[in-house]
N, C-alpha and C positions, 0 to 999 in steps of 0.2 A: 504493500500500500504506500510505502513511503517513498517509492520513485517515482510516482505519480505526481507528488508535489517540486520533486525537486527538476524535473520540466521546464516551472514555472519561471524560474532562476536565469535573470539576463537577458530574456525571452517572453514575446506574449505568447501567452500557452492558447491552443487549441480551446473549440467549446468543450471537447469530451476532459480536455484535462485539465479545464478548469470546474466543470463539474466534482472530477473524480479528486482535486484538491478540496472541494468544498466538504465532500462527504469528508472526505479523511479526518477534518477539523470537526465536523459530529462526530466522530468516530473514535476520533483521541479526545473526547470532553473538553476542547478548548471549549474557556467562556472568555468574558473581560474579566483580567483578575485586579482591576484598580477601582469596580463602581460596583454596577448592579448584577453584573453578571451577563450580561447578555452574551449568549448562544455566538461565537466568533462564527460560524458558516452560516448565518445569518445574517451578522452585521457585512460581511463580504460578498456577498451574492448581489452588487450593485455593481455599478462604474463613475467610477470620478475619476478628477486629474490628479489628486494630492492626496499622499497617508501620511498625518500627521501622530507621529510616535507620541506617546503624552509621559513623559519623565522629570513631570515638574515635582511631582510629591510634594503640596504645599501645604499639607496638615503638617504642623509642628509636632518633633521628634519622631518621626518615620524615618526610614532608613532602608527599607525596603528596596524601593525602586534604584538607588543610588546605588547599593550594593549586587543590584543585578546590571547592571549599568561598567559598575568597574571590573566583576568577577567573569561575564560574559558576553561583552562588549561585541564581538564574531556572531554569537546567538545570535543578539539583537536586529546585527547586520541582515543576517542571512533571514530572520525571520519579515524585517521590513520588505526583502525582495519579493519574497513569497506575495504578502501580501499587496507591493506593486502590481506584481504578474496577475491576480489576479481580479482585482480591478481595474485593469488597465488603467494606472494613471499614470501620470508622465516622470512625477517624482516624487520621492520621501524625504519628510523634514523630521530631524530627532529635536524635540524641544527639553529643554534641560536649565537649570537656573546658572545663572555665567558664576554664582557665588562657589562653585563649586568644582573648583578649576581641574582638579584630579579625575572626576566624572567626565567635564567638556573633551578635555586630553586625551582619555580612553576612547572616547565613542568616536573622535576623529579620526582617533588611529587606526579603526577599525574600519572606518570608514576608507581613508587613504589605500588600507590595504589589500582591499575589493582592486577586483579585474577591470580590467579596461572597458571589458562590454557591460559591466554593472551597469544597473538605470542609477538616475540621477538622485543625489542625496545629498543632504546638507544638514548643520547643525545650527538651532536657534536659539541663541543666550537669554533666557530669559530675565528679569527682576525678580530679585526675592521678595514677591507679596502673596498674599493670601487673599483668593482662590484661585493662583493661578493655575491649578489642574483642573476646575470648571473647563468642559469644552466648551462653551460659548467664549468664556472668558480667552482662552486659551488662542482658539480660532484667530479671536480678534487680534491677539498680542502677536503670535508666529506670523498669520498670512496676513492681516491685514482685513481678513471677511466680517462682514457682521454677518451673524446666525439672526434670522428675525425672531419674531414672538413665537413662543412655542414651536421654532423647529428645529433642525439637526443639523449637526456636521454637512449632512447629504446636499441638503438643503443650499450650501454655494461648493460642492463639491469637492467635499471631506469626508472622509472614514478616520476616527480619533482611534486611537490603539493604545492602552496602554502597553510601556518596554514591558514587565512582565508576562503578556501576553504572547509578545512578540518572540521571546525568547522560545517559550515554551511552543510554538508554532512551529520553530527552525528544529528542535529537538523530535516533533512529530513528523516534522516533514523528512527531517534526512536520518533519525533514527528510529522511526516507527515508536515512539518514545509517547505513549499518553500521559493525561497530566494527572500524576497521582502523589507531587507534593509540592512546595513553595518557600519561599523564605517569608517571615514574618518576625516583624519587630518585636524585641521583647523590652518595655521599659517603663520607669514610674519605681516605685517602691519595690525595685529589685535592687541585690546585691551585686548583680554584674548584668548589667544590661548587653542586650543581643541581638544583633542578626541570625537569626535558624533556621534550616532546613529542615521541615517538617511533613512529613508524610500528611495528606488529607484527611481529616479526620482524629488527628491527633487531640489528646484532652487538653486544654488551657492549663491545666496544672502542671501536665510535663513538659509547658515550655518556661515557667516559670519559674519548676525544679531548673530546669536548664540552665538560667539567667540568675543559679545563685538564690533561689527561694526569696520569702517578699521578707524587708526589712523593718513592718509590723503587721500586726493583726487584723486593723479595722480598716480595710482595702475593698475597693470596689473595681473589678475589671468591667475595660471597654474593649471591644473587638473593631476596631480600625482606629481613628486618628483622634486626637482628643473634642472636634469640633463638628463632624459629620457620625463619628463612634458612637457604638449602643453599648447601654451596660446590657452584660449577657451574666447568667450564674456563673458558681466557681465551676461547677462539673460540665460545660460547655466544651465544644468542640469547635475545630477551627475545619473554615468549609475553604473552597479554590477562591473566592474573594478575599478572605481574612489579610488582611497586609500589617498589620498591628495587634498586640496585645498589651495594654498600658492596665498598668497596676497602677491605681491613685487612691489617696486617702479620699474615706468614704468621707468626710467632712468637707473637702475643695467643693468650695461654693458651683465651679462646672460641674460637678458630680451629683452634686444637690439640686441643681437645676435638668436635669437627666432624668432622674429619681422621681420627681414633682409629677402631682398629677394634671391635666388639662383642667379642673376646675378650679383648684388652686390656686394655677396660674389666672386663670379669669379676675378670681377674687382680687388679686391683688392687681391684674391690672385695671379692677375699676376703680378701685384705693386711689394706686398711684401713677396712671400716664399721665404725664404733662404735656402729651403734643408736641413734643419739641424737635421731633422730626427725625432726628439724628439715627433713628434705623432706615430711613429710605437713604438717608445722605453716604450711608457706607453702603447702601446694598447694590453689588456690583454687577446687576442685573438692570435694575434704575441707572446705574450709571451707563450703560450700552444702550439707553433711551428706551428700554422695556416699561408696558404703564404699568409698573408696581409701585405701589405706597402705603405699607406699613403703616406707616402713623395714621394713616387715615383708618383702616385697618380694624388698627386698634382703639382707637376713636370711636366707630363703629359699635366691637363686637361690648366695649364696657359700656355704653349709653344703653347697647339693646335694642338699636336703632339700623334699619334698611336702604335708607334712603342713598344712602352714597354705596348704589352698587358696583360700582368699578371699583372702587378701594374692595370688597367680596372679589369681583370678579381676578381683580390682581394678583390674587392670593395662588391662583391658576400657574400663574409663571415661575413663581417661587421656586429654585434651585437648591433651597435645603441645605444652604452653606451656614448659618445663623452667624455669619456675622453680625446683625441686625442686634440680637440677642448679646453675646459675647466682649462684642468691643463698642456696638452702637448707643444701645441705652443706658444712659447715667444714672437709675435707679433698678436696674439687675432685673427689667423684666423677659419676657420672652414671645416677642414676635413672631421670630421662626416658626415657633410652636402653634403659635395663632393660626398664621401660613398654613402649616402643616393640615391644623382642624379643618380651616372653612374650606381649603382644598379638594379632603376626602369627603367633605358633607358634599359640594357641589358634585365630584363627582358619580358620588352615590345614587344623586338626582338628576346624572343626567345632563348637568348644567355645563357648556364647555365656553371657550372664550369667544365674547360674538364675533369680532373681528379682529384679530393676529395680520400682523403687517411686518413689512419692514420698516428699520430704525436706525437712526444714528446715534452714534455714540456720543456722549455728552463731550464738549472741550474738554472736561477737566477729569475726562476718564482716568489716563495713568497719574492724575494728582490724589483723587480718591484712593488708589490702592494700596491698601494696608499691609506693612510689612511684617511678611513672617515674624523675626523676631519680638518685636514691639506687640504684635499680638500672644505671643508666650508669653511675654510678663503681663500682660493683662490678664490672661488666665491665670496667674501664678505659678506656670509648668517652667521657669526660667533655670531652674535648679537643676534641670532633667535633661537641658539641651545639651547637645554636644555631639562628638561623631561615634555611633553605632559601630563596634568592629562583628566581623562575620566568626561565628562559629565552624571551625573547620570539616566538625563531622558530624553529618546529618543525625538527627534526633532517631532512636529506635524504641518507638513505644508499645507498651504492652498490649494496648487494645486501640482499636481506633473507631467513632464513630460518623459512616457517611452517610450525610444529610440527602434524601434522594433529591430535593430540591435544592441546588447550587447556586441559583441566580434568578432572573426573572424568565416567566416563562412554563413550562409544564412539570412536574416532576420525573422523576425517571421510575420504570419500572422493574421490580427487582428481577435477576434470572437466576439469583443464586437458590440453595435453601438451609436451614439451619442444619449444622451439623458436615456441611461441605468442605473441603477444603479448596481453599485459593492463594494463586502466586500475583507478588506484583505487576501488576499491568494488564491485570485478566480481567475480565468484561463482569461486572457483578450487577448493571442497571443498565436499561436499555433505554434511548430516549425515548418520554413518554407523547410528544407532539412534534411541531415541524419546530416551535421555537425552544430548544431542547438537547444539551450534546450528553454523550454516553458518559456512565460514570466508573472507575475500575478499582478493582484491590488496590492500595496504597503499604500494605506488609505481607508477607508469606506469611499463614495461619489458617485457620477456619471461620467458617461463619459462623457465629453466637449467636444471633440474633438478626432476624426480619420482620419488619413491621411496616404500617405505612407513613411512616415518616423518615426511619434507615435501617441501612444494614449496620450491623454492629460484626467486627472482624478479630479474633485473640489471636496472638501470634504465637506459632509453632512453640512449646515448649525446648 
């Protein structure tokens, strides 16, 4: 299967072998391993001119992508082409923040070291703000596009990729290699924070044994970056999205605000919003001329009041970055969250945005962007920055549990049955729809357990 893709390489591939790459990317479970998951022989079953890599990693203390970045730089390469080849575009851009000069370095050299007949590539420096791994945001800053109201990459002809993705792409493609683990950051109230290689399905507790166990008790884990991150339980399991696991005191006011429930948050913002605007003025979606407005927003939802339905209807475009929440409001309420509610109410009813256009981006676009740093010490994680080193030898855990749902999209269905045994990389879920990739053992061992939420896998004694 995996000469099928590698066709693609330097070369527009045929329709049959751009086809039989697509399957292959269901076939090895690629998803996107940097957002929601989407199904990659999905997101690639189009055509545009430009694959834009997305290696901003702009959640404060991640280290993920930066690490796949410096450790398999050639991956990267190789998996960008793939994905050239097969949407035909004309070229790939690796966007990457310029603060990070040992990254930029790596990914040129890899770049430089490609063939002569490679398709075109380049590297784009970006600014260290936060959200520059937002693809709207992102678009804008690398190419120059605006994404209009609720559309996509597609939309001025982009497909966004996160590098980890892409790595793992080059791996199926040229070593028949499905995705059955990742690196993931380990940091916050550990003793030796980490970069690790983790089998799918691994438990959050063995990567934090990993990382030197937590340096106290009253901890709260998030399963990705500390500003887009869920608190998950301690006995959770890290899925093909997981790019983080932050250990923080259960008391950090962002943890607190995580924890909180939607009413709560109400109550207090009918207490205390002052209107003063200052979450539409960072939100960097209103700054790309999207009609989003928060304060109106929330203006709105604590009066109790309909009348200003475009502040409701805005609530539609919201990107779920909470800067709004985080760094915008001067009295700690939460917006985003607001966002988040009147969003799933409208969509529940039906309600979509009346009219989504194109927009311009506001003048003072790159003067609003908030820089990573400076938003760590506003959350209080300032302590915790610093450079993530990679653990050399993948994590080997005793049991693993796979999520059959990975991403957005169908679940997968199981083919294993209790009491089976399987090796890594063997087929244990089949995709369960067209928006849907396979899922596979991640350890040698047996299956434990099936249910319809995961397979549970022990490894061989």
């Amino acid at each position: 299967m995996a000469l099928a893709g590698r066709e693609t390489l330097g070369s527009r591939p045929s329709p049959q072998q751009r086809r039989a790459t697509l399957d292959l990317m269901r076939d090895m479970g690629l998803v996107g391993m940097g957002g929601a998951g989407f199904p990659t022989h999905k997101k690639y079953d189009t055509e545009v001119d430009t694959v834009l890599a997305n290696g901003a990693e702009c959640e404060p203390l991640l280290w993920t992508d930066k690490r796949y970045m410096l450790g398999w730089p050639g991956e990267l390469v190789k998996g960008l082409e793939v994905a050239i080849g097969v949407v035909g575009a004309e070229k790939g851009v690796i966007a990457v923040k310029g603060k990070y000069r040992a990254v930029v370095e790596s990914v040129r050299s890899a770049i430089m070291a490609r063939g002569s007949d490679a398709p075109t590539m380049e590297v784009c420096e970006l600014p260290n703000f936060y959200p520059a791994g937002d693809e709207v945001s992102l678009v804008q800053q690398a190419l120059g596009r605006t994404i209009p109201e609720l559309g996509l990459p597609l939309d001025v002809g982009v497909v966004v990729s996160n590098t980890a993705t892409l790595c793992h792409l080059a791996r199926a493609v040229w070593a028949g290699e499905p995705l059955t683990s990742r690196l993931i950051t380990v940091c916050g109230e550990v003793r030796r924070p980490a970069v690790v290689q983790a089998p799918v399905g691994t438990p959050m507790e063995d990567l934090i044994e990993a990382a030197g166990g937590v340096t106290r008790e009253d901890v709260t884990l998030v399963d990705g970056g500390p500003m887009m991150g869920r608190v998950v339980p301690r006995d959770a399991a890290v899925g093909k999205t997981c790019s983080g696991v932050l250990v923080l005191p259960t008391s950090q006011p962002l943890v607190q605000r995580k924890l909180e429930g939607a009413d709560a948050k109400l109550r207090v913002a009918r207490a205390a919003c002052c209107s003063c605007q200052e979450c539409t003025e960072v939100c960097p979606r209103h700054a790309l001329g999207h009609r989003i407005y928060p304060h109106r927003l929330m203006q709105s939802v604590a009066a109790g009041i309909t009348h200003d339905l475009r502040a409701y209807l805005g609530a539609l475009l919201c990107c779920e970055c909470g800067l709004c929440t985080e760094y915008g409001c001067p009295l700690y309420l939460d917006p985003c969250r607001m966002n988040i509610e009147v969003k799933g109410l409208l969509r529940a009813q039906g309600i979509g945005f009346p009219d989504p256009g194109a927009t311009e981006p506001s003048p003072f676009f790159e003067i609003k962007q908030v820089p990573a740093s400076r938003l760590a010490a506003r959350l209080g994680l300032g302590r915790y920055l610093g450079e993530v080193p990679l653990l050399p030898e993948p994590l080997r855990p005793e049991r693993v549990v796979l999520a059959l749902r990975q991403g957005v999209g169908q679940p997968c269905r199981p083919v294993v049955s209790e009491g089976e045994r399987v090796v890594v990389g063997q087929l244990v879920a089949e995709p369960g729809g067209a928006v849907c990739a396979a899922l596979h053992a991640s350890i040698d061992g047996v299956v434990h357990r099936v249910d319809e939420t995961a397979v549970t896998l022990r490894r061989d004694p």
